[in-house]
NUKOL-475356 format. One record per residue: residue number from 1; residue in three letters; x, y, z of N, C-alpha, C in turn. Coordinates in nm, 4 decimals. Layout:
BEGIN
REC     i    aa        nxx        nyy        nzz       caxx       cayy       cazz        cxx        cyy        czz
REC   NUM   Ala          X          Y          Z          X          Y          Z          X          Y          Z
...
//
This chain:
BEGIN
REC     i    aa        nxx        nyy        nzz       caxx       cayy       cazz        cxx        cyy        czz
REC     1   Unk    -3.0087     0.1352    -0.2570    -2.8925     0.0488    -0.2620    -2.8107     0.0665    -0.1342
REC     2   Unk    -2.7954    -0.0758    -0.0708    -2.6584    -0.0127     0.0573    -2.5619     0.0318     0.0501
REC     3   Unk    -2.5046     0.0800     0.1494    -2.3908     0.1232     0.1118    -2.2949     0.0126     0.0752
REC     4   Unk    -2.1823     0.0438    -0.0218    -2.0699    -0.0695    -0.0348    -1.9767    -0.0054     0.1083
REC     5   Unk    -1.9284    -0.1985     0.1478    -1.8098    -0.2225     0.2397    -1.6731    -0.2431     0.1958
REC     6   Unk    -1.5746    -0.1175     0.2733    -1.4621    -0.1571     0.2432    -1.3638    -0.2677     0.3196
REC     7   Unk    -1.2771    -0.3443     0.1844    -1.2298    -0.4205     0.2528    -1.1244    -0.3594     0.3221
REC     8   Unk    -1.1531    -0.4814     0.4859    -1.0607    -0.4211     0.5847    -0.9594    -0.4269     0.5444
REC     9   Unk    -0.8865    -0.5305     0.4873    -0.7460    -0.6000     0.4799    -0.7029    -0.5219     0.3653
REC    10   Unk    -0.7803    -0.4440     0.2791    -0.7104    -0.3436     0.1473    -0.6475    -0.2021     0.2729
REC    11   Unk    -0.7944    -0.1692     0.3476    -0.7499    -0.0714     0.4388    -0.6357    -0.0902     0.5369
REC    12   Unk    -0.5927    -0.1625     0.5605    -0.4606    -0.1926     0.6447    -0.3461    -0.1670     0.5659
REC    13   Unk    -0.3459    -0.1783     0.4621    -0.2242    -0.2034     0.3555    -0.1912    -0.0820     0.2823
REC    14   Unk    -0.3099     0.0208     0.2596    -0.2848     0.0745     0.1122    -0.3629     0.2197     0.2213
REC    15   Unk    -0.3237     0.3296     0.1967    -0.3806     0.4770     0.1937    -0.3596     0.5542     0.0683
REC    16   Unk    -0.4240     0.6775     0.0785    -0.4103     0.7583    -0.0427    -0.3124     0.8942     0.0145
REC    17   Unk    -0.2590     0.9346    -0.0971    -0.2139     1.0853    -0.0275    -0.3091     1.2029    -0.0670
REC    18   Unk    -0.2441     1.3004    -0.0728    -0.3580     1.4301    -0.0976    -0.3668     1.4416    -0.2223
REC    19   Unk    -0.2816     1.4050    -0.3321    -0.3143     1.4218    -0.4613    -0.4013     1.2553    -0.5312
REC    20   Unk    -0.4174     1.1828    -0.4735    -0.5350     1.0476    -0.5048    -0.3834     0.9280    -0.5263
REC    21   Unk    -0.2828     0.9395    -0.5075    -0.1670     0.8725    -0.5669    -0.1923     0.7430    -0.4071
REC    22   Unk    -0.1588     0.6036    -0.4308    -0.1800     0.5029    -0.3372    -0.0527     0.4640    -0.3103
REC    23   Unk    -0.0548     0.4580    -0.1567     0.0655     0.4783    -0.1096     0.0582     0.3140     0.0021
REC    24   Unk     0.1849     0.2645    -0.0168     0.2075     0.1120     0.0805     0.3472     0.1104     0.1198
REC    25   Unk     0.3297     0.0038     0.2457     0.4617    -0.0043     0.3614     0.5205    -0.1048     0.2382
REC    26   Unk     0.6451    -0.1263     0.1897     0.6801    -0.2018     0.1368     0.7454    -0.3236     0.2108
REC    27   Unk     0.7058    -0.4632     0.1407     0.7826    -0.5767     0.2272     0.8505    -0.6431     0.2035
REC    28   Unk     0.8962    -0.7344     0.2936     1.0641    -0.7886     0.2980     1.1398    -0.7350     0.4107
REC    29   Unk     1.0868    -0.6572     0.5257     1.1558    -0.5960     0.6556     1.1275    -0.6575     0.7707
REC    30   Unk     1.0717    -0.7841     0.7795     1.0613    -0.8360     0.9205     1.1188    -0.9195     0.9874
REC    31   Unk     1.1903    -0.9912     0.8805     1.2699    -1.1114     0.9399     1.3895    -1.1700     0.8552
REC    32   Unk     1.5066    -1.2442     0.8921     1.5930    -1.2452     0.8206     1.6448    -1.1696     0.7436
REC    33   Unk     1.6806    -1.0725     0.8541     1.7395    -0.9242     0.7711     1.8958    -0.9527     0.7873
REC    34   Unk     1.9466    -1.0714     0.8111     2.1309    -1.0713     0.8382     2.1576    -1.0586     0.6676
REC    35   Unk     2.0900    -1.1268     0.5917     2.1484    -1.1822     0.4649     2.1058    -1.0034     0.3342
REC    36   Unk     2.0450    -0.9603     0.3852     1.9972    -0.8227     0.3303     2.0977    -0.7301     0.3684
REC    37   Unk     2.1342    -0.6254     0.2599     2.2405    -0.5191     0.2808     2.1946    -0.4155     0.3408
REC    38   Unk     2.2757    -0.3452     0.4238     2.1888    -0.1835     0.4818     2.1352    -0.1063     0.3624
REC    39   Unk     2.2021    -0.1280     0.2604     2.1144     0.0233     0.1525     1.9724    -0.0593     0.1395
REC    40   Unk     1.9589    -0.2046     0.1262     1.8175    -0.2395     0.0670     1.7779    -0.2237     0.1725
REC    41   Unk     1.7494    -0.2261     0.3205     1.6911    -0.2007     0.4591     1.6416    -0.0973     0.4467
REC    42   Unk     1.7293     0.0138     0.4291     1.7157     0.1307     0.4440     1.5785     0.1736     0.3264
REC    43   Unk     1.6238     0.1230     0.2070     1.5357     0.1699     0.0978     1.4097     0.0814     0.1101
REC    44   Unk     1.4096     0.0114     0.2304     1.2531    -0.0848     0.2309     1.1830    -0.0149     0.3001
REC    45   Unk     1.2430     0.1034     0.4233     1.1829     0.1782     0.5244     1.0896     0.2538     0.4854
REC    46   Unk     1.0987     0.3505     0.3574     1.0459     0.4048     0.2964     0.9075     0.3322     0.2530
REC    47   Unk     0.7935     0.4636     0.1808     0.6521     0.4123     0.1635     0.6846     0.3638    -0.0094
REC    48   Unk     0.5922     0.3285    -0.0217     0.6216     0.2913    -0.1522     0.4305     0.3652    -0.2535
REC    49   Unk     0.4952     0.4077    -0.3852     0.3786     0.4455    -0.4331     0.3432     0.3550    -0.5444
REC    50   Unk     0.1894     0.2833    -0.5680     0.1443     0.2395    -0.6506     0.1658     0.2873    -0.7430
REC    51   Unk     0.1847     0.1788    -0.8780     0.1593     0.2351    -0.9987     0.0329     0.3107    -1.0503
REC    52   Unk     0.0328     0.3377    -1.1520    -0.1109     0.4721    -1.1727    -0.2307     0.2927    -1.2410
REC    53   Unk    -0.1581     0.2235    -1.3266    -0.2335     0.1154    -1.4009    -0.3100     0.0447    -1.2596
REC    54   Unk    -0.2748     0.0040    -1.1614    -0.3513    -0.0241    -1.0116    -0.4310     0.0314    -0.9715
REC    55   Unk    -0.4185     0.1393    -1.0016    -0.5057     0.2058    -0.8533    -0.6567     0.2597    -0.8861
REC    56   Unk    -0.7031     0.2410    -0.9891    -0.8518     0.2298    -1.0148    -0.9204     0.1338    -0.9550
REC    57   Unk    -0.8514    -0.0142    -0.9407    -0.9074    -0.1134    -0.9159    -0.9071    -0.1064    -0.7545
REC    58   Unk    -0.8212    -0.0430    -0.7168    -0.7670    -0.0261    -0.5722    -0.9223     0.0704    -0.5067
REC    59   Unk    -0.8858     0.1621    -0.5566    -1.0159     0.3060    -0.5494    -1.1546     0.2299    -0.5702
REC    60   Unk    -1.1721     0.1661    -0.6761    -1.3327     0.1119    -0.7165    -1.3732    -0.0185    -0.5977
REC    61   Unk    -1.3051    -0.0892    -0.6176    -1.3364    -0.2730    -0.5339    -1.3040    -0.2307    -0.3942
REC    62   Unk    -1.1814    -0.1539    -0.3677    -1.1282    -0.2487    -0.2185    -1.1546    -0.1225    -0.1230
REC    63   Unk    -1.1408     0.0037    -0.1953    -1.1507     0.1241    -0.0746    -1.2564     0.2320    -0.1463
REC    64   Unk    -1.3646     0.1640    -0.1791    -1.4802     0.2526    -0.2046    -1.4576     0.4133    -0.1774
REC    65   Unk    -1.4661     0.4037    -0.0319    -1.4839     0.6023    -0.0223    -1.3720     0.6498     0.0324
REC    66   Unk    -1.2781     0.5966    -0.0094    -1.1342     0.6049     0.0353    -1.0868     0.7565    -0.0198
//
């Protein structure tokens, strides 16, 4: 059997940390930031962690040997 390919575009978006938990840039920070308050800016900077119900599907389909 070949090997399975991961998708690129999951790999751009999504990493794992050291305990298997899936970790993403959260969005809404690139443009038209006048009308957005500094605390939500600030709290968008930050990574954001997947829920646990996601991330099987995340691990199995999109980042095989992730």
């Amino acid at each position: 059997m070949p090997k399975m390919k991961t998708k690129k575009s999951a790999a751009k978006r999504y990493s794992f940390t050291g305990t298997g938990k899936v970790k993403y840039k959260k969005q809404n920070l690139r443009h038209i930031l006048t009308k957005k308050s500094t605390k939500r800016k600030r709290n968008l900077r930050h990574t954001g962690i997947l829920s646990a119900d996601n991330v099987p599907s995340i691990k199995k389909r999109l980042l095989p040997y992730g």
